[in-house]
mmCIF file of the N, C-alpha and C atoms, coordinates in Angstrom:
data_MODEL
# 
_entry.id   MODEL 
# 
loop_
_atom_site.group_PDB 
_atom_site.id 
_atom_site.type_symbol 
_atom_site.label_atom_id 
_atom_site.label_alt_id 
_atom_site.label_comp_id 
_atom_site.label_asym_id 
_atom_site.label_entity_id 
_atom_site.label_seq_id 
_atom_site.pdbx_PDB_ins_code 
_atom_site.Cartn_x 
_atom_site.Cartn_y 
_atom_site.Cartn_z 
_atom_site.occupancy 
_atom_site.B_iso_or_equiv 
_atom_site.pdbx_formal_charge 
_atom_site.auth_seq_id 
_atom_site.auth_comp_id 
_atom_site.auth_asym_id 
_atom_site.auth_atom_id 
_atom_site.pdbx_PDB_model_num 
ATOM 1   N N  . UNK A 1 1  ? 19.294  -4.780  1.426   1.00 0.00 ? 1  UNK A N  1 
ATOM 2   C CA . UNK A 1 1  ? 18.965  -3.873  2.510   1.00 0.00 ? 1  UNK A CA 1 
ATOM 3   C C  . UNK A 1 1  ? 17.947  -2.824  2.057   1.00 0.00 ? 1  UNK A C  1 
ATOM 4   N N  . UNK A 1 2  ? 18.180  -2.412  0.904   1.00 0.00 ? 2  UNK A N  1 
ATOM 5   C CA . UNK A 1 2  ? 17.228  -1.348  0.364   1.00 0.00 ? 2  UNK A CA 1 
ATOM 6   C C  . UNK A 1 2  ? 15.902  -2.047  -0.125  1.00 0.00 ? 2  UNK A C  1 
ATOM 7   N N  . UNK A 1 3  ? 16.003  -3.058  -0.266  1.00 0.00 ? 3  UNK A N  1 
ATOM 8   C CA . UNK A 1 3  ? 14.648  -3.706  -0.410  1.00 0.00 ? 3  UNK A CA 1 
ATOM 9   C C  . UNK A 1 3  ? 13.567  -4.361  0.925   1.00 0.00 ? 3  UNK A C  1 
ATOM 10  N N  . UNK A 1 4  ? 14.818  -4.094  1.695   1.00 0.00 ? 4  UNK A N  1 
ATOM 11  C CA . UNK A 1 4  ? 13.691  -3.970  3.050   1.00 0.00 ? 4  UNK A CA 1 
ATOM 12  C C  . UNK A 1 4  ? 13.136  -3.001  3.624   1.00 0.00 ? 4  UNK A C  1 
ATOM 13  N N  . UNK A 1 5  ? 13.689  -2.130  2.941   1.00 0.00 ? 5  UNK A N  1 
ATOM 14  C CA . UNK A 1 5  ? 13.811  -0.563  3.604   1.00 0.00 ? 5  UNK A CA 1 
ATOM 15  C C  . UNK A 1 5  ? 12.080  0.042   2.750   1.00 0.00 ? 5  UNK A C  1 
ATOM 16  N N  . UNK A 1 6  ? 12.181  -0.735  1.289   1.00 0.00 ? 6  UNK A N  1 
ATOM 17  C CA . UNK A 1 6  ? 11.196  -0.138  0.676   1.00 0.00 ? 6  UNK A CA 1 
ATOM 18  C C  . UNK A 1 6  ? 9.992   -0.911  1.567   1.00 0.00 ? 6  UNK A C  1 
ATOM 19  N N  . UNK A 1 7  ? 10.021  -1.953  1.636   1.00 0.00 ? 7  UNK A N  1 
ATOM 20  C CA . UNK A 1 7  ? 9.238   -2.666  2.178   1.00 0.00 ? 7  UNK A CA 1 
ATOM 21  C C  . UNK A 1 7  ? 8.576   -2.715  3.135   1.00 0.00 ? 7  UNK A C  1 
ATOM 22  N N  . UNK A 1 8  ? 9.137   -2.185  4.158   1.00 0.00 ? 8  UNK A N  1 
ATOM 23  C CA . UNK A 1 8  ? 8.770   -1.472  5.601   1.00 0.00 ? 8  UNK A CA 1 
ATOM 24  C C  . UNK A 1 8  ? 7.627   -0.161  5.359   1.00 0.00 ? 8  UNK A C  1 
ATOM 25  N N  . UNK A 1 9  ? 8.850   0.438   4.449   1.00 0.00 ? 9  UNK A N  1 
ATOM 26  C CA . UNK A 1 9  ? 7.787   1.608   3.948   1.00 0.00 ? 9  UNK A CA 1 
ATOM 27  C C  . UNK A 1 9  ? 6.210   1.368   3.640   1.00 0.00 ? 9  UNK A C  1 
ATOM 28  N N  . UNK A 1 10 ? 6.019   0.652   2.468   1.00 0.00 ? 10 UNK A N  1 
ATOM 29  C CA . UNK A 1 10 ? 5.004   0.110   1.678   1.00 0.00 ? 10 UNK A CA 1 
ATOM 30  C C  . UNK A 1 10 ? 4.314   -0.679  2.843   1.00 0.00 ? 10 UNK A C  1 
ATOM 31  N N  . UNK A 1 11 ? 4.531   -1.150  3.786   1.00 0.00 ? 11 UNK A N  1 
ATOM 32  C CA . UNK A 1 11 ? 3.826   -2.099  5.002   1.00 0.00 ? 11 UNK A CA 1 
ATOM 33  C C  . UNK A 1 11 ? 2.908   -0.621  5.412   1.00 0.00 ? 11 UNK A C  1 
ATOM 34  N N  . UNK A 1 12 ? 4.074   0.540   6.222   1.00 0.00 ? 12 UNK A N  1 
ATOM 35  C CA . UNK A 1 12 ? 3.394   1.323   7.110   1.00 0.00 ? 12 UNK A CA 1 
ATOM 36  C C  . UNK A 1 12 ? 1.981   1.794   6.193   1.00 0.00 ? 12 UNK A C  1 
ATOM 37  N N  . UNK A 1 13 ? 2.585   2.666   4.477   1.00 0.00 ? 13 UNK A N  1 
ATOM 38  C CA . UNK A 1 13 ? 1.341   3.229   3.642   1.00 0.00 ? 13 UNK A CA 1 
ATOM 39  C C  . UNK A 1 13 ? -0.354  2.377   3.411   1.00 0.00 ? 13 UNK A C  1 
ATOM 40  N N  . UNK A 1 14 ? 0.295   1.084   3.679   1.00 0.00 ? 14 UNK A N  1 
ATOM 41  C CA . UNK A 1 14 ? -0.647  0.066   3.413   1.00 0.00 ? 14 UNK A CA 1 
ATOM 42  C C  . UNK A 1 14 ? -1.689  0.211   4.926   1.00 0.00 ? 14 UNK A C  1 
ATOM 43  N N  . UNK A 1 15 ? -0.532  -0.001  5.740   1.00 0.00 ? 15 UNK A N  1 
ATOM 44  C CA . UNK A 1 15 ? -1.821  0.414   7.208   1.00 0.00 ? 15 UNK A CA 1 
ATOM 45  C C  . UNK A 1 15 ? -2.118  1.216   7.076   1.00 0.00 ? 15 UNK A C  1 
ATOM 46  N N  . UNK A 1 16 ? -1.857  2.353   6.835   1.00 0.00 ? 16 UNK A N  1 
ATOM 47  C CA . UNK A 1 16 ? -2.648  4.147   6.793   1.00 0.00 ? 16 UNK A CA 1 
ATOM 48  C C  . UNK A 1 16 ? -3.874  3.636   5.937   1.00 0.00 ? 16 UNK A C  1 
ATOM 49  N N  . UNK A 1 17 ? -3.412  3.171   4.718   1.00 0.00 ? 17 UNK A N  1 
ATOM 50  C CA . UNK A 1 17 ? -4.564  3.166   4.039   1.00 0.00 ? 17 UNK A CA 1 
ATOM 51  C C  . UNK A 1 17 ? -5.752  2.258   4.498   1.00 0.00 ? 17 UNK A C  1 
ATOM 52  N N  . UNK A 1 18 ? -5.319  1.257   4.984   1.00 0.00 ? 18 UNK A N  1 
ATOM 53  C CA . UNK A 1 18 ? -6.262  0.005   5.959   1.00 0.00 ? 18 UNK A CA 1 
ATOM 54  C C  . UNK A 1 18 ? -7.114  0.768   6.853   1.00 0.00 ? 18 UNK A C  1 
ATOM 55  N N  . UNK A 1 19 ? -6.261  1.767   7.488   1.00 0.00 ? 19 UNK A N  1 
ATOM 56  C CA . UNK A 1 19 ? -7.564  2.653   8.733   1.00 0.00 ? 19 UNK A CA 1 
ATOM 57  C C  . UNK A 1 19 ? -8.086  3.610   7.919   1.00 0.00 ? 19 UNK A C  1 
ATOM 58  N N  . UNK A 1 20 ? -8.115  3.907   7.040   1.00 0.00 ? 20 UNK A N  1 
ATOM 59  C CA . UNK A 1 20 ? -8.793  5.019   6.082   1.00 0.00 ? 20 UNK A CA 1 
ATOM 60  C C  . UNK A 1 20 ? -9.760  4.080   5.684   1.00 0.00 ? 20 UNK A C  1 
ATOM 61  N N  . UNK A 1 21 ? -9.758  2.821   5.551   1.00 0.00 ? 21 UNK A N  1 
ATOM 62  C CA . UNK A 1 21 ? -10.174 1.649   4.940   1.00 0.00 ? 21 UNK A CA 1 
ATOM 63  C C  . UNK A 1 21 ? -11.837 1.871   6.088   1.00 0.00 ? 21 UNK A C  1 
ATOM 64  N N  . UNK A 1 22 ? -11.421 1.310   7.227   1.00 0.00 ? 22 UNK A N  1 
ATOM 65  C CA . UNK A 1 22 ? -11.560 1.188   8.282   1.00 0.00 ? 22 UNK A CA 1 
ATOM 66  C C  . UNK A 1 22 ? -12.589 2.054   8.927   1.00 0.00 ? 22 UNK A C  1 
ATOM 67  N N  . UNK A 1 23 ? -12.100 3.338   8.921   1.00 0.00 ? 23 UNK A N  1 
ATOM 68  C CA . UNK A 1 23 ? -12.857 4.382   9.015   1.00 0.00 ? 23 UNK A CA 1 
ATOM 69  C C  . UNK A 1 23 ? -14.509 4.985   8.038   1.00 0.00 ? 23 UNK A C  1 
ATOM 70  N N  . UNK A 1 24 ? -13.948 4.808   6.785   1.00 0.00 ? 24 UNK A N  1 
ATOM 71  C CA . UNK A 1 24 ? -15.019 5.065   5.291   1.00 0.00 ? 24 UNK A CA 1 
ATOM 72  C C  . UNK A 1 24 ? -16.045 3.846   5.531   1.00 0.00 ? 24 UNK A C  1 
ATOM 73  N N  . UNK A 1 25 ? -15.477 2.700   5.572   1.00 0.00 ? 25 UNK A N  1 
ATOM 74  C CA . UNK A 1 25 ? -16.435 1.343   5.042   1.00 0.00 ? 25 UNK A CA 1 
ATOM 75  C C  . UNK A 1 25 ? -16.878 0.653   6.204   1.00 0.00 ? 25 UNK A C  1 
ATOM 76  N N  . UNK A 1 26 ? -16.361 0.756   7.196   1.00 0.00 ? 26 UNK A N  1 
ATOM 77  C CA . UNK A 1 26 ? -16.932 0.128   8.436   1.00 0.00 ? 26 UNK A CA 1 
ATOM 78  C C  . UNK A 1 26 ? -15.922 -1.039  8.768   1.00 0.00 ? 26 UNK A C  1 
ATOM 79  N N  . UNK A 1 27 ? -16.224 -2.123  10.000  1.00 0.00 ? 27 UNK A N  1 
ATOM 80  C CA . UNK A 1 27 ? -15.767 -3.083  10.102  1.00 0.00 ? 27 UNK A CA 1 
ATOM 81  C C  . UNK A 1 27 ? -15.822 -3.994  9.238   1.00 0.00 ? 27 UNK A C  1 
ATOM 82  N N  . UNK A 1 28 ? -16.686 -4.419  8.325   1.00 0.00 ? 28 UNK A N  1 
ATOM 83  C CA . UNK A 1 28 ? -16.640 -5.526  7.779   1.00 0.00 ? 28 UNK A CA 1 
ATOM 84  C C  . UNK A 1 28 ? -15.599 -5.203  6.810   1.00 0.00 ? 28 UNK A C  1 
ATOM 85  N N  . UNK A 1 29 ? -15.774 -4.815  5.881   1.00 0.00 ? 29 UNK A N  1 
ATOM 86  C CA . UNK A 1 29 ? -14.924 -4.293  4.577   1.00 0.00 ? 29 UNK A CA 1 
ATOM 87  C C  . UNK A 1 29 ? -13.362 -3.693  5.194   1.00 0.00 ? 29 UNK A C  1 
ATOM 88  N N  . UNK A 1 30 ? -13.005 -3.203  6.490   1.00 0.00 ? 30 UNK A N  1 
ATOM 89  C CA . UNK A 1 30 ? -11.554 -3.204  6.759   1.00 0.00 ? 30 UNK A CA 1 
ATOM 90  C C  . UNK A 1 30 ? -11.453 -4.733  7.233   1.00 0.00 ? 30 UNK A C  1 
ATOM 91  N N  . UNK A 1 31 ? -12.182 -5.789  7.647   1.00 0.00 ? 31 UNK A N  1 
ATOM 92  C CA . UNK A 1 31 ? -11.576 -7.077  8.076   1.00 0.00 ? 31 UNK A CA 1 
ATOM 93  C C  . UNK A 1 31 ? -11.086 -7.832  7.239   1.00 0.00 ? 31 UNK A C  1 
ATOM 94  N N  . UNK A 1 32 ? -11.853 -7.513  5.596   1.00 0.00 ? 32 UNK A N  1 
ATOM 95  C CA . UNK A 1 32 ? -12.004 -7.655  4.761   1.00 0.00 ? 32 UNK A CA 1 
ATOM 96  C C  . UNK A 1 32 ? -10.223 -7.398  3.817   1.00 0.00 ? 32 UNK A C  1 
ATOM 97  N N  . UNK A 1 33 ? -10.077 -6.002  4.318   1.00 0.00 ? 33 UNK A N  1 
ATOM 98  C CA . UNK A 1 33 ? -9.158  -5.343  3.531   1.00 0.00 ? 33 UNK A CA 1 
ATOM 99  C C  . UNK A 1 33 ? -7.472  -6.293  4.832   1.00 0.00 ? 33 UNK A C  1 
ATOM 100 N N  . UNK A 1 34 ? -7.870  -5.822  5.628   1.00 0.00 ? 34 UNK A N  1 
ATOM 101 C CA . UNK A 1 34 ? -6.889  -6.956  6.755   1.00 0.00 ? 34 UNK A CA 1 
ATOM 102 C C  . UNK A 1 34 ? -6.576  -8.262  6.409   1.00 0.00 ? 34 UNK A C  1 
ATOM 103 N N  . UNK A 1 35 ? -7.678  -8.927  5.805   1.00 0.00 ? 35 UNK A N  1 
ATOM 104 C CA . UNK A 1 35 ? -7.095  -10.223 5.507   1.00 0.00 ? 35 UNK A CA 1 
ATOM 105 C C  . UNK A 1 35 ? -6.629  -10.343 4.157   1.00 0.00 ? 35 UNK A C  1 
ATOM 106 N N  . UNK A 1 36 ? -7.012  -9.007  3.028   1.00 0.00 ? 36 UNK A N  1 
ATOM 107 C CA . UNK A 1 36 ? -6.705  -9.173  1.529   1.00 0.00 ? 36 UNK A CA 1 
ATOM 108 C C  . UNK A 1 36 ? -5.914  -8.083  1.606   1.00 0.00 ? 36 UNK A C  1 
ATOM 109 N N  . UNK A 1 37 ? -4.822  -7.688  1.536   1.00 0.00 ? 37 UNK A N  1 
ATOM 110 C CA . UNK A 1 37 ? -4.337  -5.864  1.351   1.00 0.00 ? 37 UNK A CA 1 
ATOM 111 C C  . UNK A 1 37 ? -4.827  -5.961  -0.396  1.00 0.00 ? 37 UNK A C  1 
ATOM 112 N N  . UNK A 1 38 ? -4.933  -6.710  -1.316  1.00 0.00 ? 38 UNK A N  1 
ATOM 113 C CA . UNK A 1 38 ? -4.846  -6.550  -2.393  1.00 0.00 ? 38 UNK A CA 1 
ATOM 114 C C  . UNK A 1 38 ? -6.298  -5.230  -2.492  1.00 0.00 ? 38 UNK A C  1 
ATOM 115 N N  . UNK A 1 39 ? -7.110  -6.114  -1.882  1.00 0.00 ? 39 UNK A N  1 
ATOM 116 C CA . UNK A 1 39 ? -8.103  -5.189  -1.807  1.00 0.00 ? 39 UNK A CA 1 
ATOM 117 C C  . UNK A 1 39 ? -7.933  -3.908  -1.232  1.00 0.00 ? 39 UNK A C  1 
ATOM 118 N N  . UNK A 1 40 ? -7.482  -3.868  -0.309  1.00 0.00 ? 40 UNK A N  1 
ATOM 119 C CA . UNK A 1 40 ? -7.197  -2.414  0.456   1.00 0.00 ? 40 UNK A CA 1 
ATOM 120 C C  . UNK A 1 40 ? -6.037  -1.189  -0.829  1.00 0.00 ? 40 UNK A C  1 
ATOM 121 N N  . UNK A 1 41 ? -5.044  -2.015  -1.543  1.00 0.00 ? 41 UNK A N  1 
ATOM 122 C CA . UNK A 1 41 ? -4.788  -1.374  -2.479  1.00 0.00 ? 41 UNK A CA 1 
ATOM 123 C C  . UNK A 1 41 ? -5.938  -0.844  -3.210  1.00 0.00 ? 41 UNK A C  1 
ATOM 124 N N  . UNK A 1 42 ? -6.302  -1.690  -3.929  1.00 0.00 ? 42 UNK A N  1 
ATOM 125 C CA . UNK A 1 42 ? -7.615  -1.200  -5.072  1.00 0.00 ? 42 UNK A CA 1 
ATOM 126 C C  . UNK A 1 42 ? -8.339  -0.677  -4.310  1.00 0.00 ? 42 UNK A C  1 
ATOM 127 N N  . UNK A 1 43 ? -8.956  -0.178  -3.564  1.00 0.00 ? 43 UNK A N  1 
ATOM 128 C CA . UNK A 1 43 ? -10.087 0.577   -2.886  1.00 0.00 ? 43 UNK A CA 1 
ATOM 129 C C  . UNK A 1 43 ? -9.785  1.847   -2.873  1.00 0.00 ? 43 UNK A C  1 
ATOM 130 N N  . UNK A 1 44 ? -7.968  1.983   -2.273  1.00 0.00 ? 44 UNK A N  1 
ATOM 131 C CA . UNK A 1 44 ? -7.253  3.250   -2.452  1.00 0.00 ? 44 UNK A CA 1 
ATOM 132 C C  . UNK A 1 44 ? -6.978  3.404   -3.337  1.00 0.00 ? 44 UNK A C  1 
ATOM 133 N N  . UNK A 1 45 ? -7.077  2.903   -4.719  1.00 0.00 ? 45 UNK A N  1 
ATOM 134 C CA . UNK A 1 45 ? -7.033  3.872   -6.205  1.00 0.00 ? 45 UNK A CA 1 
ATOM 135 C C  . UNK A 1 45 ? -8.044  3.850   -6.180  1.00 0.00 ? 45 UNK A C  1 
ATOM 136 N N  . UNK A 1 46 ? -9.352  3.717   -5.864  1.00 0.00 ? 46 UNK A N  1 
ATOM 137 C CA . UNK A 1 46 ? -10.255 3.731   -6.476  1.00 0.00 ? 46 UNK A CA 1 
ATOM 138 C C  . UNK A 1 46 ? -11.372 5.134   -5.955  1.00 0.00 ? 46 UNK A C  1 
ATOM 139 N N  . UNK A 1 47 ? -10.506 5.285   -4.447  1.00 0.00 ? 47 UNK A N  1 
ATOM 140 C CA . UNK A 1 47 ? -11.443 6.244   -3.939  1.00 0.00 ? 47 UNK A CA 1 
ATOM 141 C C  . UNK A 1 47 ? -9.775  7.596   -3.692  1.00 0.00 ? 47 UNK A C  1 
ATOM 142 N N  . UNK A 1 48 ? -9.009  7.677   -4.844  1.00 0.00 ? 48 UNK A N  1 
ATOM 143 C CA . UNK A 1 48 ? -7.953  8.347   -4.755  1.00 0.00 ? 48 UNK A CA 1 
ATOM 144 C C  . UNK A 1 48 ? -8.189  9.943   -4.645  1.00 0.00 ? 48 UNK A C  1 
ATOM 145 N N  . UNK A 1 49 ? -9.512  10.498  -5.499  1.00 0.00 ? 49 UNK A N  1 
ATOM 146 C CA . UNK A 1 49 ? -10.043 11.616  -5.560  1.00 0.00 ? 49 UNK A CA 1 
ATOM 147 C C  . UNK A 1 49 ? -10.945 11.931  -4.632  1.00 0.00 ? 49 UNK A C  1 
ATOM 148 N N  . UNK A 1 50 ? -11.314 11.004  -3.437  1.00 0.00 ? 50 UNK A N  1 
ATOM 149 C CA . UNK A 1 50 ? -11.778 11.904  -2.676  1.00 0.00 ? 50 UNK A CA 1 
ATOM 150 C C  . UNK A 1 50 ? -10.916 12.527  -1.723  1.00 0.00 ? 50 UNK A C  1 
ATOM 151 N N  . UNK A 1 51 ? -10.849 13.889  -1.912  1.00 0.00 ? 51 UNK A N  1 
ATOM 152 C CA . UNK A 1 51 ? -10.322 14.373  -0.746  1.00 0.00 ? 51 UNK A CA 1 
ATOM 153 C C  . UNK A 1 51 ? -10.219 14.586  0.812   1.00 0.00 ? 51 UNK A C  1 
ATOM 154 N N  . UNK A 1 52 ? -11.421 14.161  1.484   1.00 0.00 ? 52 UNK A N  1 
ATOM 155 C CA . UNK A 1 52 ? -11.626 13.854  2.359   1.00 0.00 ? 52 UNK A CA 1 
ATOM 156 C C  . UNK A 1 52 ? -10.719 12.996  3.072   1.00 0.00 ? 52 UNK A C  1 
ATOM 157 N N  . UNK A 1 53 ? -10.568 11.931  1.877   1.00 0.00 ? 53 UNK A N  1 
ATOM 158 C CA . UNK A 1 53 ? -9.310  10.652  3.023   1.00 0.00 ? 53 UNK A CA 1 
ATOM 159 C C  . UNK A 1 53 ? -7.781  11.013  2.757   1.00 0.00 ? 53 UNK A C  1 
ATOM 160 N N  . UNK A 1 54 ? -7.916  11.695  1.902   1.00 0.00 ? 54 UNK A N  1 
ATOM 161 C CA . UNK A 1 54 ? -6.608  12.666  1.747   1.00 0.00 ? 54 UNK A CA 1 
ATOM 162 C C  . UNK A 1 54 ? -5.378  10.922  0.886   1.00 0.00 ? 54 UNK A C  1 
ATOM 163 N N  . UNK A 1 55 ? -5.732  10.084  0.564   1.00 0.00 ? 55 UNK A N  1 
ATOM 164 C CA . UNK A 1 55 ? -5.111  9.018   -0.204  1.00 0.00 ? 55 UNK A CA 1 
ATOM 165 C C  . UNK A 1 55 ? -4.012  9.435   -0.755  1.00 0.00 ? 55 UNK A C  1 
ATOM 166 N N  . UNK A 1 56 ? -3.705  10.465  -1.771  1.00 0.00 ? 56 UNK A N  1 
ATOM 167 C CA . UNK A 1 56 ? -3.209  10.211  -2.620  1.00 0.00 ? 56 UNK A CA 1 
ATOM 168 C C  . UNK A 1 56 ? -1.858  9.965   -2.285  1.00 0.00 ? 56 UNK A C  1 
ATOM 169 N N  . UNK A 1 57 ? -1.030  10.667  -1.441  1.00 0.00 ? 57 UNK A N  1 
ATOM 170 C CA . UNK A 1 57 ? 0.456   10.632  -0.975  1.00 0.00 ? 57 UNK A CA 1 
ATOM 171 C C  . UNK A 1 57 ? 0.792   9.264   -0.692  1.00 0.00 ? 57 UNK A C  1 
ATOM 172 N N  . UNK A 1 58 ? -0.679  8.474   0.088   1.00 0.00 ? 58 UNK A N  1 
ATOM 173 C CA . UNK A 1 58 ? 0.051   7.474   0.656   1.00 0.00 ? 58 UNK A CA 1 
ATOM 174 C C  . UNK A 1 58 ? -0.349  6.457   -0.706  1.00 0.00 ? 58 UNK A C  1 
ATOM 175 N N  . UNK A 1 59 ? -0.750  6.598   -1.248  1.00 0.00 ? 59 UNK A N  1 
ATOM 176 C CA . UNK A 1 59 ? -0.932  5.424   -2.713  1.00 0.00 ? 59 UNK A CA 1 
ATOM 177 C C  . UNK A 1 59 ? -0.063  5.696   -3.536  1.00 0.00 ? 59 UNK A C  1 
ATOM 178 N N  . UNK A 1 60 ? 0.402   6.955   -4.174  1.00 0.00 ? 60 UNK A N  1 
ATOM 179 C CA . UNK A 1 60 ? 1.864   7.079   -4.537  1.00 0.00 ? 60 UNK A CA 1 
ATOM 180 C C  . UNK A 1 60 ? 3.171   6.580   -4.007  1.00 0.00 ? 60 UNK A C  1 
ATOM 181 N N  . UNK A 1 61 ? 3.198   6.485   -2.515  1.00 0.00 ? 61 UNK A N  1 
ATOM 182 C CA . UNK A 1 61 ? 4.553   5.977   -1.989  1.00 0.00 ? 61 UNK A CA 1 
ATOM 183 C C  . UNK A 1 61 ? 4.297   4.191   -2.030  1.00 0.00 ? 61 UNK A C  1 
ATOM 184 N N  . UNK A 1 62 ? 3.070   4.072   -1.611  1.00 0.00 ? 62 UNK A N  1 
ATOM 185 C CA . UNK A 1 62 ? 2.119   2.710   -1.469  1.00 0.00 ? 62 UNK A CA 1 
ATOM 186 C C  . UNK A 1 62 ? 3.321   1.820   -2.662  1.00 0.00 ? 62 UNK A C  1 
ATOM 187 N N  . UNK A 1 63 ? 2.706   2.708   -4.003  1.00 0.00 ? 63 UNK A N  1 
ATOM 188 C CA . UNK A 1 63 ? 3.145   1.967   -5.751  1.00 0.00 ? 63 UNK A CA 1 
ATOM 189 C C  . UNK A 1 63 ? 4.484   1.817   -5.533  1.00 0.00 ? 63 UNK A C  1 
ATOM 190 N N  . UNK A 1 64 ? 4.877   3.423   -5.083  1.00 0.00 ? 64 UNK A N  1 
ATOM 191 C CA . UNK A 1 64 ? 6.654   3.613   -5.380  1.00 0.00 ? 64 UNK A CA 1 
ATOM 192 C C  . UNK A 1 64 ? 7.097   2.490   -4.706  1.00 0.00 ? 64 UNK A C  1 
ATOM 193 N N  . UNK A 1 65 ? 6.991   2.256   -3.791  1.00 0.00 ? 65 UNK A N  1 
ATOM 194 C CA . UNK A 1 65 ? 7.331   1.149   -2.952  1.00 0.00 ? 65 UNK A CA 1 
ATOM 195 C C  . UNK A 1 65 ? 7.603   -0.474  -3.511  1.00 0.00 ? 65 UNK A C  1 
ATOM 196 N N  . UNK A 1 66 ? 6.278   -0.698  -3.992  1.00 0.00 ? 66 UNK A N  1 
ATOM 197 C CA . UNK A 1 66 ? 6.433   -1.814  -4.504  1.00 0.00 ? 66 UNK A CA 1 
ATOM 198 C C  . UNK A 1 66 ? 7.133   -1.997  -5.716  1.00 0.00 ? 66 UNK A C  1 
ATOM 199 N N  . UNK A 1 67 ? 7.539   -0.640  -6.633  1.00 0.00 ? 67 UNK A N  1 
ATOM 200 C CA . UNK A 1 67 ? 7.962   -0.887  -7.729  1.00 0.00 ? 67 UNK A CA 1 
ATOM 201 C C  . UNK A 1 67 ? 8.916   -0.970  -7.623  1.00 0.00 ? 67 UNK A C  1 
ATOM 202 N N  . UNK A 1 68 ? 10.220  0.024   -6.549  1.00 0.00 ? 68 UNK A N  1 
ATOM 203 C CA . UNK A 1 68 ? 11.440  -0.347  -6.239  1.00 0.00 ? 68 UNK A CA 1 
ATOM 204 C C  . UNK A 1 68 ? 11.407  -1.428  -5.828  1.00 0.00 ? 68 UNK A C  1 
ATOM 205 N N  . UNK A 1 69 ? 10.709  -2.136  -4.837  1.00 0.00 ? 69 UNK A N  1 
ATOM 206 C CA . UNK A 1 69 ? 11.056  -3.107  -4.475  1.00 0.00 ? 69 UNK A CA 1 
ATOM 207 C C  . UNK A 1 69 ? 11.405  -4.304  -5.685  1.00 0.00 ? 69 UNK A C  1 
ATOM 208 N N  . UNK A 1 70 ? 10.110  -4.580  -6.263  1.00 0.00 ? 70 UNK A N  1 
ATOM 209 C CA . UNK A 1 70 ? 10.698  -5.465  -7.670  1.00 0.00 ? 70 UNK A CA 1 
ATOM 210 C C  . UNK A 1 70 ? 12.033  -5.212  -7.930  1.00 0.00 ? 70 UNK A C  1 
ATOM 211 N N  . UNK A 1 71 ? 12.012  -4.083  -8.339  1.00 0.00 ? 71 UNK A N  1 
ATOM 212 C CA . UNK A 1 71 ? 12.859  -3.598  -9.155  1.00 0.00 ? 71 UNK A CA 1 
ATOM 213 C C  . UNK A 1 71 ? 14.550  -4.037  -8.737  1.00 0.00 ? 71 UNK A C  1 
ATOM 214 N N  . UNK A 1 72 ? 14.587  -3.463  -7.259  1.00 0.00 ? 72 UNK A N  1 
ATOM 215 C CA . UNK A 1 72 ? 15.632  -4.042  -6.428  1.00 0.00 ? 72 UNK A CA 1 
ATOM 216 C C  . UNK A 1 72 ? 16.425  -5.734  -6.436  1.00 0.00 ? 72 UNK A C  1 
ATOM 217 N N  . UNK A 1 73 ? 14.627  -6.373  -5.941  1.00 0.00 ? 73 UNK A N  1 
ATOM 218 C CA . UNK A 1 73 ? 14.696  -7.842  -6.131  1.00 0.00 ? 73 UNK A CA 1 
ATOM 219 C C  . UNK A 1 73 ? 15.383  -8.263  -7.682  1.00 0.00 ? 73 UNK A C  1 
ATOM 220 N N  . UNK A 1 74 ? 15.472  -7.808  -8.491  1.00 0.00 ? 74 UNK A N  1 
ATOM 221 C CA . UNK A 1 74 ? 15.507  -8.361  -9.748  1.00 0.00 ? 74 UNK A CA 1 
ATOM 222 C C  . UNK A 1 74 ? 17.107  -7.906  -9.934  1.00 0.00 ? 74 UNK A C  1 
ATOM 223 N N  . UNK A 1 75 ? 17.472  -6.896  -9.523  1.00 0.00 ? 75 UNK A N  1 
ATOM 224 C CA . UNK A 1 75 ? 18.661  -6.248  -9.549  1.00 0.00 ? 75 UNK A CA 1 
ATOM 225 C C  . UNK A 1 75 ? 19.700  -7.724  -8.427  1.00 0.00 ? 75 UNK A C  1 
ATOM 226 N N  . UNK A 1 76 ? 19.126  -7.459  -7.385  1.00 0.00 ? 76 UNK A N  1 
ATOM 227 C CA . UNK A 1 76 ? 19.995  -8.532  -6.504  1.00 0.00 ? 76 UNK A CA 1 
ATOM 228 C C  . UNK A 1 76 ? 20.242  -9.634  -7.099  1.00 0.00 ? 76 UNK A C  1 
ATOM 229 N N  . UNK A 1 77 ? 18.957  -10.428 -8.307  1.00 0.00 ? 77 UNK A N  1 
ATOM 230 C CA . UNK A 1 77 ? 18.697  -11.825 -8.049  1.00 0.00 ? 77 UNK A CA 1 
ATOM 231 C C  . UNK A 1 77 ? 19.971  -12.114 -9.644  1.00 0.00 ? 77 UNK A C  1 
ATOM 232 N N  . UNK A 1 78 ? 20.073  -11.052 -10.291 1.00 0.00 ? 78 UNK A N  1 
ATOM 233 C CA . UNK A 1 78 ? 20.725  -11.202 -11.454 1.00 0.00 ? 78 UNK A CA 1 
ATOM 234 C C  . UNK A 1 78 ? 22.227  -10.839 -10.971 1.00 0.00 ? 78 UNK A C  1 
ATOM 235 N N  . UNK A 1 79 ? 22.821  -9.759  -10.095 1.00 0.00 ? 79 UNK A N  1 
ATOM 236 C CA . UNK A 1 79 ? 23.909  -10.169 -9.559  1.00 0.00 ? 79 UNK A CA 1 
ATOM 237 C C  . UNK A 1 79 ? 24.361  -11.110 -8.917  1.00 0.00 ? 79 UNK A C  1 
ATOM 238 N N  . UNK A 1 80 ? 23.625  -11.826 -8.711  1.00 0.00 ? 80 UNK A N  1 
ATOM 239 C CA . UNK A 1 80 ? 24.095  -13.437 -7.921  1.00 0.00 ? 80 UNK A CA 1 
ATOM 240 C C  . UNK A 1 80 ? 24.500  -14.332 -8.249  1.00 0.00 ? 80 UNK A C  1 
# 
């Protein structure tokens, strides 16, 4: 349950960051980031210091997210 919970989370940070995406780079490069999030991650570390898109909160929860999540998954898969 808590690994869906992170997951949901990490979905919504990922869209924030997709329209920040979206907004900075134009259409091509968010259609871009829409069909790859991998990319839309890396773009948001990469443009983490500008303040303007204000990133950083949501790339911190973005990580946290995925790391509980592992983390969770691995916890469930070894109690089983």
């Amino acid at each position: 349950m808590l690994s869906w919970l992170g997951s949901a989370i990490a979905w919504v940070a990922g869209i924030v960051v997709l329209i920040k995406l979206f907004q900075k780079e134009g259409i091509l490069k968010g259609i871009l980031g829409l069909i790859c999030m991998i990319y839309t991650y890396i773009w948001g570390w990469m443009h983490l210091k500008d303040e303007s898109l204000k990133l950083k909160t949501w790339m911190y929860i973005w990580t946290g997210c995925i790391v509980l999540g592992i983390i969770l998954n691995v916890i469930a898969q070894s109690s089983s």
